[in-house]
C-alpha distance (Angstrom), angle and dihedral (degrees) to the residues before:
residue distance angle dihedral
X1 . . .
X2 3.55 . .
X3 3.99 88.0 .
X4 3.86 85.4 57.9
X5 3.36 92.0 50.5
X6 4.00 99.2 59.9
X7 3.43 92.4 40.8
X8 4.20 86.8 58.0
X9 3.97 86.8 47.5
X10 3.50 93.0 47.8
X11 4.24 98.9 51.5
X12 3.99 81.2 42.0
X13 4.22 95.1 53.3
X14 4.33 80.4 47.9
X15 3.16 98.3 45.4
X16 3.89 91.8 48.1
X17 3.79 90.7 51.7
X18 4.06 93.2 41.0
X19 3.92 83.8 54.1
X20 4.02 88.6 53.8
X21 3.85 93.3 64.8
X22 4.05 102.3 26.9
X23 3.49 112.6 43.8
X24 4.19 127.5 172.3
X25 3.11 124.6 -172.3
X26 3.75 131.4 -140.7
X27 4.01 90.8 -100.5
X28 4.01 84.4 55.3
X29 3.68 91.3 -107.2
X30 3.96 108.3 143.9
X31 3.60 126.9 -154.7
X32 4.41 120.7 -169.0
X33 3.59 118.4 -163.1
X34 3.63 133.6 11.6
X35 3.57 138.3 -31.7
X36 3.72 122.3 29.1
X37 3.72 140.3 -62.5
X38 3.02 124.5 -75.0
X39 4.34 119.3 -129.1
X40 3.79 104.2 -104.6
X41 3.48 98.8 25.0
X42 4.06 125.0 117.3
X43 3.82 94.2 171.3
X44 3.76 117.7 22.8
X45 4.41 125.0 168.5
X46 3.87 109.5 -171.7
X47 3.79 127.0 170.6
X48 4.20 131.7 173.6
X49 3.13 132.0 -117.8
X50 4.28 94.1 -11.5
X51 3.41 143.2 72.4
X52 3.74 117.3 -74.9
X53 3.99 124.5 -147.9
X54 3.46 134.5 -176.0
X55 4.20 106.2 -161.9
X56 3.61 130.0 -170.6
X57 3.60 106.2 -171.8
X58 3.70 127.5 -169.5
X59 3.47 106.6 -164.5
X60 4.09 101.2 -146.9
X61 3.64 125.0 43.4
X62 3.88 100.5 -79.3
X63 3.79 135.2 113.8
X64 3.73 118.7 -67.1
X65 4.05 120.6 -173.1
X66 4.08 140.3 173.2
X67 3.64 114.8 -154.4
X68 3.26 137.0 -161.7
X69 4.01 126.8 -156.1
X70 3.40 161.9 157.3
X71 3.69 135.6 -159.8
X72 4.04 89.9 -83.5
X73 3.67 107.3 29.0
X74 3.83 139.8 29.5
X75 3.77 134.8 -173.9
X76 3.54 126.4 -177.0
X77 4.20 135.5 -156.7
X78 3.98 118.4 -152.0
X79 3.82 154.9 100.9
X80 3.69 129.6 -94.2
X81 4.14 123.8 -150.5
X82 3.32 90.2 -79.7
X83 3.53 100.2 68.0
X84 3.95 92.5 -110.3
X85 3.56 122.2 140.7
X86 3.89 117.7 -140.0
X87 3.97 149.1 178.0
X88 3.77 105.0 -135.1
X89 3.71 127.9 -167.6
X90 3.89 123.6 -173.2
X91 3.88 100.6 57.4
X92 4.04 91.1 -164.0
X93 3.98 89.5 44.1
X94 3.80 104.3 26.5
X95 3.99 113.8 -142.4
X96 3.87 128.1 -173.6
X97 3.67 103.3 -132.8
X98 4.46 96.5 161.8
X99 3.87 122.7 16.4
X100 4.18 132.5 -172.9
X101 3.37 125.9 -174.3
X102 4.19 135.0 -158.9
X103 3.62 88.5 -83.3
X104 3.75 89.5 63.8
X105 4.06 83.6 -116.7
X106 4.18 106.1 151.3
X107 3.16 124.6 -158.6
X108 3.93 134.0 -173.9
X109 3.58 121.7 -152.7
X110 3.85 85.9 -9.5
X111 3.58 139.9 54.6
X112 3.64 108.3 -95.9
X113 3.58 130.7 -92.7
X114 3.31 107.6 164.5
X115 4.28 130.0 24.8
X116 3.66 86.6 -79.4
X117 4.18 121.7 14.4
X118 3.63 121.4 -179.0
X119 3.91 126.4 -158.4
X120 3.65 91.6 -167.2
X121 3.78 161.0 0.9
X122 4.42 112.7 -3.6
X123 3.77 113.1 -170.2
X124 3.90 106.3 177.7
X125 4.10 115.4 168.3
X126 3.82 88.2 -144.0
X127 4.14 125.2 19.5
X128 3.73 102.7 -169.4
X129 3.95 120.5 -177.3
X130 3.85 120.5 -166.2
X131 3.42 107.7 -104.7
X132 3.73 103.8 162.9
X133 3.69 122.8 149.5
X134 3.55 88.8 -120.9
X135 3.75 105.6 53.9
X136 4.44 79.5 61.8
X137 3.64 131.3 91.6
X138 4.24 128.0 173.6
X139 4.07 84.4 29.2
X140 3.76 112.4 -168.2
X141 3.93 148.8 163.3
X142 3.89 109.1 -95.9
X143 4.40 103.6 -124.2
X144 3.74 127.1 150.2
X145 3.90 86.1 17.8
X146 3.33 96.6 79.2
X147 3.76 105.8 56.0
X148 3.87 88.9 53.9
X149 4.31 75.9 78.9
X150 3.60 92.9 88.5
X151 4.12 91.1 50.4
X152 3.90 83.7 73.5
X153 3.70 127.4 99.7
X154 3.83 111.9 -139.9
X155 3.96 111.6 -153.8
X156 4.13 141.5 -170.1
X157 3.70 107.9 -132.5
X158 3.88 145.6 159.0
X159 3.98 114.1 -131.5
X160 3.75 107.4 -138.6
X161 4.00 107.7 -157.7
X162 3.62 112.7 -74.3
X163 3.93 103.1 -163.8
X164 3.72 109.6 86.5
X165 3.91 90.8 176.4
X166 4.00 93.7 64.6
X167 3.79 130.3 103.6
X168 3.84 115.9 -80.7
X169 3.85 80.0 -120.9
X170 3.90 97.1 63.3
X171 3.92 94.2 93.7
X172 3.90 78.0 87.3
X173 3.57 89.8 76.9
X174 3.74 109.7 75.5
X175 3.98 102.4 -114.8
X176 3.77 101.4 -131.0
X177 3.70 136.1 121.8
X178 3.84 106.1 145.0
X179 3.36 93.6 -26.8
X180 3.57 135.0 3.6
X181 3.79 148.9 112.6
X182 3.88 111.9 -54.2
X183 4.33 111.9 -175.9
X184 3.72 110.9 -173.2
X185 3.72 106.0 -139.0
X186 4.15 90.1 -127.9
X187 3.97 97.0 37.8
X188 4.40 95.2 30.2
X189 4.66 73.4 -162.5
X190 3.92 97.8 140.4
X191 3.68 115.8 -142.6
X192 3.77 134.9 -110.1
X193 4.00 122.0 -120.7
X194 3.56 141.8 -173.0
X195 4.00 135.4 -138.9
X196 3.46 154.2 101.1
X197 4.23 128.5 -55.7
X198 4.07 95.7 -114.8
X199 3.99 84.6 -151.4
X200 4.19 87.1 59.6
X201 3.80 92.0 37.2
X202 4.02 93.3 55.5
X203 3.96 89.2 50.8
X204 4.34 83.0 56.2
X205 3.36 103.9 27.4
X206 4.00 112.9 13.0
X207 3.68 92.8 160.3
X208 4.17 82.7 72.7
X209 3.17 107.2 52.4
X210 3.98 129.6 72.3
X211 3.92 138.3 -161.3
X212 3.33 127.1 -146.8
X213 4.11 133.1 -154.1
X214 3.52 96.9 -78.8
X215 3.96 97.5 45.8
X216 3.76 104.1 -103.3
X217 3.89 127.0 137.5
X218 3.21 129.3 -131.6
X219 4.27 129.1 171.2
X220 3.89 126.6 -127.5
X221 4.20 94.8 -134.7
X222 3.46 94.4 -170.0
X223 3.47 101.5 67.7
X224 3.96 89.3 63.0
X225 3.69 87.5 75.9
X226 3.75 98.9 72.4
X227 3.83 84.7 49.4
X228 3.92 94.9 53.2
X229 3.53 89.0 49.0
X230 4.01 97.7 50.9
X231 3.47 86.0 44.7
X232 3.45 101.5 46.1
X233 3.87 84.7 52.0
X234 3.48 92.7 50.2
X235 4.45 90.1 50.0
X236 4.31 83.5 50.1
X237 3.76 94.6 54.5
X238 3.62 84.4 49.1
X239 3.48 96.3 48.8
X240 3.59 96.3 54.1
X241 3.72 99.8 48.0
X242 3.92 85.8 53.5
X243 3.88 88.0 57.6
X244 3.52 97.9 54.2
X245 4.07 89.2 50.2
X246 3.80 88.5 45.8
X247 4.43 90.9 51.2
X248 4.32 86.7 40.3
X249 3.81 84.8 54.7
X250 3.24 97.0 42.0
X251 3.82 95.2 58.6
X252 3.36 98.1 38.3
X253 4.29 89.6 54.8
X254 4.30 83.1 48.1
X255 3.95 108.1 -99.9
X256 3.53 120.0 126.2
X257 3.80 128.2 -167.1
X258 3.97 117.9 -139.4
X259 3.61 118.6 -156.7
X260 4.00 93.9 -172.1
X261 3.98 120.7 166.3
X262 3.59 104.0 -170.9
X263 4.03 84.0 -174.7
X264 3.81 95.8 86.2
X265 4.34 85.6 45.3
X266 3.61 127.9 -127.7
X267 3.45 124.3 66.4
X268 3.93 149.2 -137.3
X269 4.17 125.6 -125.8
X270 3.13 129.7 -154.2
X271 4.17 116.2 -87.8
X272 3.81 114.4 -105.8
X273 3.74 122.4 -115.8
X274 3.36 96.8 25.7
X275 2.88 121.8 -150.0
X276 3.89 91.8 25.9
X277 4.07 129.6 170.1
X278 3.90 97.6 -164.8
X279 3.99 103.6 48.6
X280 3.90 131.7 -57.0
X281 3.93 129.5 -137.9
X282 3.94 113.0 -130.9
X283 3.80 111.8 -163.8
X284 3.99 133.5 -152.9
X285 3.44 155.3 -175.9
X286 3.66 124.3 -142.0
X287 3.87 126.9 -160.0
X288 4.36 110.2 -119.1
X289 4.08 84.9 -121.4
X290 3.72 92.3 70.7
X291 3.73 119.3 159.4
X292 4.04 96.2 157.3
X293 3.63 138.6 -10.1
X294 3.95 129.6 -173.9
X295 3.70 138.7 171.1
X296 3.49 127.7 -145.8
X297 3.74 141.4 -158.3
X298 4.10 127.7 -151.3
X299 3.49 140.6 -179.4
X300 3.77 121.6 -125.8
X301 4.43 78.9 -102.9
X302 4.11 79.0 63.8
X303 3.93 83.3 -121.0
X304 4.51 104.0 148.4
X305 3.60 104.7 -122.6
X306 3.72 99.3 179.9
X307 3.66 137.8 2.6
X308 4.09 122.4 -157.0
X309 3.76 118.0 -170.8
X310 4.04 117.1 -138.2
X311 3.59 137.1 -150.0
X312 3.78 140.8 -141.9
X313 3.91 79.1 -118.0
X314 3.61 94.4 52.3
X315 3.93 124.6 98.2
X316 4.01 106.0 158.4
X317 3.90 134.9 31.7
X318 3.38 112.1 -154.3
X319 3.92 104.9 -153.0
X320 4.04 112.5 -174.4
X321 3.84 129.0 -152.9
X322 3.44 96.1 -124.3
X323 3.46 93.3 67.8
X324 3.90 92.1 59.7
X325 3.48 139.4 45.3
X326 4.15 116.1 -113.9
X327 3.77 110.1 -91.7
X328 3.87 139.7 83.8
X329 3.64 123.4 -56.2
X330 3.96 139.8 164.2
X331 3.26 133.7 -138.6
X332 3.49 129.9 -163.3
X333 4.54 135.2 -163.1
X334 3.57 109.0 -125.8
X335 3.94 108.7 -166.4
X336 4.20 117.5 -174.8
X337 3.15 94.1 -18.5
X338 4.08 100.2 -46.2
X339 4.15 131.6 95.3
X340 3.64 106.4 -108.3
X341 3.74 93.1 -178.8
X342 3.95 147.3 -17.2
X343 3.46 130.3 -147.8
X344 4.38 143.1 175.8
X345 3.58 127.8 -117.4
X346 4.04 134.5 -174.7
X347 3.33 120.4 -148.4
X348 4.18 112.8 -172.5
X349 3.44 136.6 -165.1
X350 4.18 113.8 -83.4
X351 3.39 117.5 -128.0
Protein backbone atom coordinates (compact mmCIF):
# COMPACT_ATOMS: atom_id res chain seq x y z
CA UNK A 1 0.00 0.00 0.00
CA UNK A 2 2.41 2.43 0.94
CA UNK A 3 4.45 1.48 -2.36
CA UNK A 4 1.22 2.45 -4.25
CA UNK A 5 1.01 5.38 -2.64
CA UNK A 6 4.50 6.99 -3.77
CA UNK A 7 4.16 5.82 -6.98
CA UNK A 8 0.56 7.98 -7.13
CA UNK A 9 2.59 11.04 -5.61
CA UNK A 10 5.22 10.67 -7.90
CA UNK A 11 2.96 10.62 -11.48
CA UNK A 12 1.03 13.56 -9.59
CA UNK A 13 4.50 15.83 -8.80
CA UNK A 14 5.13 15.00 -13.00
CA UNK A 15 2.21 15.64 -14.03
CA UNK A 16 2.13 19.00 -12.09
CA UNK A 17 5.44 20.02 -13.62
CA UNK A 18 4.45 18.58 -17.29
CA UNK A 19 1.30 20.88 -16.87
CA UNK A 20 3.76 23.97 -16.14
CA UNK A 21 5.27 23.89 -19.69
CA UNK A 22 2.27 22.29 -21.87
CA UNK A 23 -0.85 23.65 -21.06
CA UNK A 24 -4.50 23.02 -23.02
CA UNK A 25 -7.13 24.57 -22.40
CA UNK A 26 -10.70 23.43 -22.24
CA UNK A 27 -11.40 24.89 -25.90
CA UNK A 28 -8.31 22.56 -26.99
CA UNK A 29 -6.13 25.50 -27.41
CA UNK A 30 -2.48 24.51 -26.26
CA UNK A 31 0.08 26.73 -25.04
CA UNK A 32 4.23 25.33 -24.54
CA UNK A 33 6.46 27.26 -22.51
CA UNK A 34 5.98 30.02 -20.21
CA UNK A 35 3.79 32.82 -19.81
CA UNK A 36 0.28 32.78 -21.04
CA UNK A 37 -1.64 32.50 -24.22
CA UNK A 38 -1.91 34.71 -26.26
CA UNK A 39 -5.86 35.81 -27.68
CA UNK A 40 -6.05 34.30 -31.15
CA UNK A 41 -3.73 31.74 -30.74
CA UNK A 42 -4.58 27.78 -31.01
CA UNK A 43 -0.92 26.70 -30.88
CA UNK A 44 1.54 29.07 -29.32
CA UNK A 45 5.70 28.07 -28.26
CA UNK A 46 7.26 30.98 -26.25
CA UNK A 47 10.59 30.97 -24.42
CA UNK A 48 12.71 34.03 -22.48
CA UNK A 49 15.51 35.30 -23.01
CA UNK A 50 16.68 32.28 -25.82
CA UNK A 51 16.13 31.13 -28.98
CA UNK A 52 12.95 29.26 -29.58
CA UNK A 53 12.55 26.29 -32.22
CA UNK A 54 9.88 24.36 -33.32
CA UNK A 55 11.57 20.97 -35.15
CA UNK A 56 10.00 18.37 -37.11
CA UNK A 57 12.52 15.85 -37.63
CA UNK A 58 12.37 12.95 -39.92
CA UNK A 59 14.90 10.78 -38.95
CA UNK A 60 15.98 9.16 -42.54
CA UNK A 61 16.41 11.04 -45.63
CA UNK A 62 12.71 11.45 -46.73
CA UNK A 63 10.32 14.38 -47.12
CA UNK A 64 9.23 16.21 -44.06
CA UNK A 65 6.37 19.08 -44.29
CA UNK A 66 4.14 21.48 -41.86
CA UNK A 67 0.97 22.56 -43.28
CA UNK A 68 -1.22 24.91 -42.72
CA UNK A 69 -5.10 24.86 -43.71
CA UNK A 70 -8.43 25.54 -43.76
CA UNK A 71 -11.45 23.84 -45.03
CA UNK A 72 -10.75 25.36 -48.70
CA UNK A 73 -7.13 25.82 -49.02
CA UNK A 74 -3.86 24.29 -47.73
CA UNK A 75 -0.21 25.18 -48.03
CA UNK A 76 2.52 23.32 -46.75
CA UNK A 77 6.48 24.18 -45.66
CA UNK A 78 9.18 21.28 -45.92
CA UNK A 79 12.07 19.38 -47.54
CA UNK A 80 12.00 16.46 -49.80
CA UNK A 81 15.00 13.63 -50.01
CA UNK A 82 16.81 15.67 -51.90
CA UNK A 83 17.57 18.19 -49.56
CA UNK A 84 15.24 20.81 -51.38
CA UNK A 85 13.22 23.12 -49.58
CA UNK A 86 9.63 23.82 -50.94
CA UNK A 87 6.15 25.67 -50.55
CA UNK A 88 3.55 23.03 -51.26
CA UNK A 89 -0.08 23.51 -51.86
CA UNK A 90 -2.61 20.58 -52.20
CA UNK A 91 -2.06 18.78 -48.80
CA UNK A 92 -3.94 15.48 -50.17
CA UNK A 93 -1.93 15.79 -53.59
CA UNK A 94 1.26 17.63 -52.64
CA UNK A 95 2.50 20.24 -55.39
CA UNK A 96 5.79 22.28 -55.43
CA UNK A 97 4.66 25.68 -56.24
CA UNK A 98 8.33 27.78 -54.83
CA UNK A 99 11.68 25.94 -54.20
CA UNK A 100 15.32 27.17 -52.55
CA UNK A 101 18.15 25.34 -52.40
CA UNK A 102 21.62 25.45 -50.06
CA UNK A 103 22.94 27.97 -52.29
CA UNK A 104 20.18 30.28 -51.25
CA UNK A 105 19.08 30.00 -55.15
CA UNK A 106 14.95 30.56 -55.24
CA UNK A 107 13.06 29.60 -57.59
CA UNK A 108 9.24 30.08 -58.38
CA UNK A 109 7.40 27.68 -60.31
CA UNK A 110 10.81 26.06 -61.04
CA UNK A 111 13.66 24.76 -59.30
CA UNK A 112 16.19 27.38 -59.13
CA UNK A 113 18.93 28.12 -61.30
CA UNK A 114 19.97 31.18 -60.58
CA UNK A 115 19.62 33.42 -56.94
CA UNK A 116 16.18 34.13 -57.97
CA UNK A 117 14.31 31.99 -61.04
CA UNK A 118 10.92 32.75 -62.08
CA UNK A 119 8.48 30.35 -63.98
CA UNK A 120 6.20 33.10 -64.73
CA UNK A 121 4.72 36.57 -64.90
CA UNK A 122 7.12 39.56 -62.69
CA UNK A 123 5.38 42.88 -62.34
CA UNK A 124 7.75 45.14 -60.22
CA UNK A 125 6.77 49.12 -60.12
CA UNK A 126 10.50 49.91 -60.12
CA UNK A 127 13.50 47.32 -61.32
CA UNK A 128 16.60 49.07 -60.20
CA UNK A 129 20.15 47.54 -60.98
CA UNK A 130 23.29 48.86 -59.18
CA UNK A 131 25.01 50.81 -61.41
CA UNK A 132 27.32 52.79 -59.24
CA UNK A 133 30.64 53.95 -60.39
CA UNK A 134 32.11 52.13 -57.72
CA UNK A 135 30.82 48.62 -58.06
CA UNK A 136 33.01 49.06 -61.91
CA UNK A 137 36.44 48.27 -62.82
CA UNK A 138 38.22 48.42 -66.66
CA UNK A 139 35.50 51.36 -67.36
CA UNK A 140 35.29 52.27 -71.01
CA UNK A 141 33.32 54.01 -73.93
CA UNK A 142 31.21 51.34 -75.80
CA UNK A 143 32.53 51.72 -79.98
CA UNK A 144 32.63 49.02 -82.57
CA UNK A 145 30.19 47.06 -80.25
CA UNK A 146 27.43 48.70 -81.13
CA UNK A 147 27.18 48.35 -84.86
CA UNK A 148 27.44 44.50 -84.44
CA UNK A 149 23.34 45.39 -83.46
CA UNK A 150 22.26 45.08 -86.88
CA UNK A 151 24.15 41.43 -87.22
CA UNK A 152 21.18 40.18 -85.01
CA UNK A 153 18.13 38.43 -86.13
CA UNK A 154 15.01 39.65 -84.27
CA UNK A 155 12.20 36.86 -84.15
CA UNK A 156 8.24 36.31 -83.14
CA UNK A 157 8.00 33.26 -81.05
CA UNK A 158 5.88 31.32 -78.45
CA UNK A 159 7.95 30.04 -75.30
CA UNK A 160 6.76 26.56 -74.52
CA UNK A 161 7.64 25.81 -70.69
CA UNK A 162 11.16 25.20 -70.16
CA UNK A 163 11.25 23.51 -66.61
CA UNK A 164 10.75 19.84 -66.95
CA UNK A 165 11.26 19.35 -63.10
CA UNK A 166 7.99 21.45 -62.14
CA UNK A 167 4.58 20.26 -60.98
CA UNK A 168 2.19 19.06 -63.75
CA UNK A 169 0.09 21.91 -62.24
CA UNK A 170 2.54 24.82 -63.12
CA UNK A 171 0.76 25.68 -66.50
CA UNK A 172 -1.26 27.83 -63.96
CA UNK A 173 1.41 30.19 -63.85
CA UNK A 174 1.40 32.27 -66.97
CA UNK A 175 4.83 31.23 -68.70
CA UNK A 176 6.31 34.60 -69.50
CA UNK A 177 9.43 36.40 -68.67
CA UNK A 178 10.33 38.47 -71.77
CA UNK A 179 8.76 36.38 -73.88
CA UNK A 180 6.78 33.43 -73.51
CA UNK A 181 3.42 31.71 -73.80
CA UNK A 182 0.65 33.63 -71.88
CA UNK A 183 -3.14 31.53 -71.98
CA UNK A 184 -5.84 33.59 -70.48
CA UNK A 185 -7.90 31.26 -68.45
CA UNK A 186 -11.33 32.59 -70.38
CA UNK A 187 -9.73 32.98 -73.99
CA UNK A 188 -6.77 29.76 -73.46
CA UNK A 189 -5.32 32.33 -77.07
CA UNK A 190 -1.48 32.27 -76.26
CA UNK A 191 0.36 35.38 -76.95
CA UNK A 192 2.94 36.44 -79.48
CA UNK A 193 6.55 37.77 -78.39
CA UNK A 194 9.51 39.23 -79.73
CA UNK A 195 13.44 38.75 -79.13
CA UNK A 196 16.58 37.54 -79.91
CA UNK A 197 17.78 33.54 -80.55
CA UNK A 198 20.25 33.33 -77.32
CA UNK A 199 22.25 30.65 -79.49
CA UNK A 200 22.79 33.68 -82.33
CA UNK A 201 23.22 36.32 -79.64
CA UNK A 202 26.22 34.34 -77.85
CA UNK A 203 28.04 34.03 -81.36
CA UNK A 204 27.68 38.35 -81.33
CA UNK A 205 27.64 39.14 -78.07
CA UNK A 206 28.74 36.10 -75.72
CA UNK A 207 29.52 38.33 -72.90
CA UNK A 208 25.37 38.63 -72.68
CA UNK A 209 24.22 35.68 -72.58
CA UNK A 210 24.32 33.02 -69.62
CA UNK A 211 23.91 29.15 -69.15
CA UNK A 212 22.62 27.57 -66.51
CA UNK A 213 23.16 23.80 -64.95
CA UNK A 214 21.09 22.09 -67.25
CA UNK A 215 22.45 23.82 -70.55
CA UNK A 216 19.77 26.30 -71.45
CA UNK A 217 20.28 29.95 -72.68
CA UNK A 218 18.88 32.66 -71.67
CA UNK A 219 19.80 36.70 -72.66
CA UNK A 220 20.48 39.61 -70.17
CA UNK A 221 18.05 42.38 -72.18
CA UNK A 222 19.13 45.08 -70.32
CA UNK A 223 22.43 45.36 -71.35
CA UNK A 224 21.17 46.14 -75.02
CA UNK A 225 20.31 49.53 -73.84
CA UNK A 226 23.78 50.92 -73.50
CA UNK A 227 24.29 49.55 -77.04
CA UNK A 228 21.15 51.36 -78.55
CA UNK A 229 22.24 54.37 -77.05
CA UNK A 230 26.01 54.32 -78.41
CA UNK A 231 24.63 53.44 -81.47
CA UNK A 232 22.03 55.69 -81.73
CA UNK A 233 24.74 58.36 -81.00
CA UNK A 234 26.87 57.11 -83.46
CA UNK A 235 23.52 57.17 -86.39
CA UNK A 236 23.01 61.22 -84.99
CA UNK A 237 26.56 62.22 -85.69
CA UNK A 238 25.97 60.74 -88.94
CA UNK A 239 22.95 62.35 -89.55
CA UNK A 240 24.17 65.69 -89.03
CA UNK A 241 27.26 65.56 -91.10
CA UNK A 242 24.91 64.35 -94.00
CA UNK A 243 22.88 67.63 -93.54
CA UNK A 244 25.54 69.90 -93.86
CA UNK A 245 26.66 68.02 -97.29
CA UNK A 246 23.02 68.04 -98.36
CA UNK A 247 22.73 72.39 -97.55
CA UNK A 248 26.68 72.72 -99.28
CA UNK A 249 25.13 70.97 -102.29
CA UNK A 250 22.33 72.61 -102.31
CA UNK A 251 23.95 76.04 -102.71
CA UNK A 252 26.41 75.17 -104.82
CA UNK A 253 23.50 73.50 -107.48
CA UNK A 254 21.51 77.25 -106.83
CA UNK A 255 18.67 76.68 -104.16
CA UNK A 256 18.54 78.70 -101.27
CA UNK A 257 16.48 78.17 -98.11
CA UNK A 258 14.76 81.34 -96.45
CA UNK A 259 13.92 81.21 -92.94
CA UNK A 260 11.92 84.68 -93.01
CA UNK A 261 9.56 85.72 -89.97
CA UNK A 262 7.84 88.63 -91.18
CA UNK A 263 6.35 88.77 -87.43
CA UNK A 264 9.25 90.75 -85.94
CA UNK A 265 8.90 93.26 -89.47
CA UNK A 266 11.51 94.20 -91.79
CA UNK A 267 13.14 91.99 -93.88
CA UNK A 268 16.50 90.72 -95.50
CA UNK A 269 17.20 90.26 -99.58
CA UNK A 270 19.20 88.36 -101.06
CA UNK A 271 23.05 89.85 -101.65
CA UNK A 272 23.80 90.90 -105.24
CA UNK A 273 26.39 89.19 -107.32
CA UNK A 274 26.29 86.23 -105.74
CA UNK A 275 28.60 84.52 -105.56
CA UNK A 276 31.02 87.54 -105.91
CA UNK A 277 35.05 87.71 -105.41
CA UNK A 278 35.38 91.59 -105.18
CA UNK A 279 32.57 92.62 -102.54
CA UNK A 280 28.72 92.01 -102.49
CA UNK A 281 25.81 94.46 -101.48
CA UNK A 282 23.26 92.86 -98.94
CA UNK A 283 20.01 94.83 -98.77
CA UNK A 284 17.25 95.33 -95.94
CA UNK A 285 14.29 96.49 -94.64
CA UNK A 286 13.89 97.70 -91.21
CA UNK A 287 10.57 98.03 -89.24
CA UNK A 288 9.88 102.18 -88.12
CA UNK A 289 9.85 100.78 -84.30
CA UNK A 290 13.50 100.10 -84.35
CA UNK A 291 15.35 99.80 -81.13
CA UNK A 292 18.43 97.63 -82.60
CA UNK A 293 19.32 95.88 -85.64
CA UNK A 294 22.44 93.60 -86.42
CA UNK A 295 23.64 91.33 -89.08
CA UNK A 296 25.53 88.43 -88.72
CA UNK A 297 27.83 86.16 -90.63
CA UNK A 298 28.44 82.15 -90.06
CA UNK A 299 30.31 79.50 -91.34
CA UNK A 300 28.68 76.31 -92.52
CA UNK A 301 30.28 75.05 -88.59
CA UNK A 302 27.56 77.91 -87.45
CA UNK A 303 30.73 79.62 -85.86
CA UNK A 304 29.84 84.03 -86.16
CA UNK A 305 32.59 85.39 -88.05
CA UNK A 306 31.57 88.96 -88.12
CA UNK A 307 28.87 91.04 -86.77
CA UNK A 308 27.80 94.62 -88.45
CA UNK A 309 25.37 96.80 -86.58
CA UNK A 310 22.49 98.62 -88.75
CA UNK A 311 20.58 101.65 -88.56
CA UNK A 312 17.10 102.97 -89.20
CA UNK A 313 19.18 105.10 -91.74
CA UNK A 314 20.77 102.24 -93.25
CA UNK A 315 19.61 100.54 -96.61
CA UNK A 316 22.80 98.55 -98.01
CA UNK A 317 25.83 96.72 -96.38
CA UNK A 318 28.52 96.62 -98.44
CA UNK A 319 30.51 93.42 -97.34
CA UNK A 320 34.03 93.06 -99.29
CA UNK A 321 36.02 89.88 -100.09
CA UNK A 322 38.94 90.88 -98.59
CA UNK A 323 37.58 90.77 -95.41
CA UNK A 324 36.76 86.97 -95.74
CA UNK A 325 38.27 84.03 -96.83
CA UNK A 326 36.59 82.25 -100.18
CA UNK A 327 33.97 79.74 -99.14
CA UNK A 328 30.23 79.62 -98.15
CA UNK A 329 28.82 81.57 -95.42
CA UNK A 330 25.30 82.75 -94.05
CA UNK A 331 24.19 85.55 -92.81
CA UNK A 332 21.30 86.19 -90.96
CA UNK A 333 18.92 89.91 -89.88
CA UNK A 334 18.55 90.07 -86.33
CA UNK A 335 15.80 92.74 -85.47
CA UNK A 336 15.15 93.62 -81.42
CA UNK A 337 16.54 90.99 -80.39
CA UNK A 338 14.83 88.25 -82.89
CA UNK A 339 16.12 86.62 -86.47
CA UNK A 340 14.03 88.06 -89.08
CA UNK A 341 15.71 86.11 -91.79
CA UNK A 342 18.84 83.97 -92.90
CA UNK A 343 20.35 83.65 -96.00
CA UNK A 344 23.76 81.81 -98.07
CA UNK A 345 26.45 83.47 -99.76
CA UNK A 346 29.58 82.22 -101.98
CA UNK A 347 32.44 83.93 -101.97
CA UNK A 348 35.18 82.52 -104.79
CA UNK A 349 38.54 82.88 -105.41
CA UNK A 350 39.50 86.33 -107.57
CA UNK A 351 41.41 85.95 -110.35
Amino acid sequence: MKIIYIIISFFVVFLNNVNAQIRVKADGKVKIGAGTLEPGSTLEVQEYNKTTELRIFALSPNIARIWASNSLYAYGFGTDASGVGHIFKNMNSPSSIMTFNTMGDFGVGRTPSYKFDVNGVVRANTLICPSDEKYKSNIGVISHQASNLFKLKSVSYYLENFDSKTSNDVDEIALEIFGGVVKNKDSQVPRIHYGFIAQEVREIYPELVYEDAEGLLGIDYVSFIPLLVAELKQQSEVIEELKKEIEKLKIVNGYTDVTKNSEYGGELYQNYPNPFDKSTIIKFRLPKDLNSATIYLYDLNGNQIKSYSIHESDEVLEIKAAELSPGIYLYSLMINGNIVDTKKMILTESY
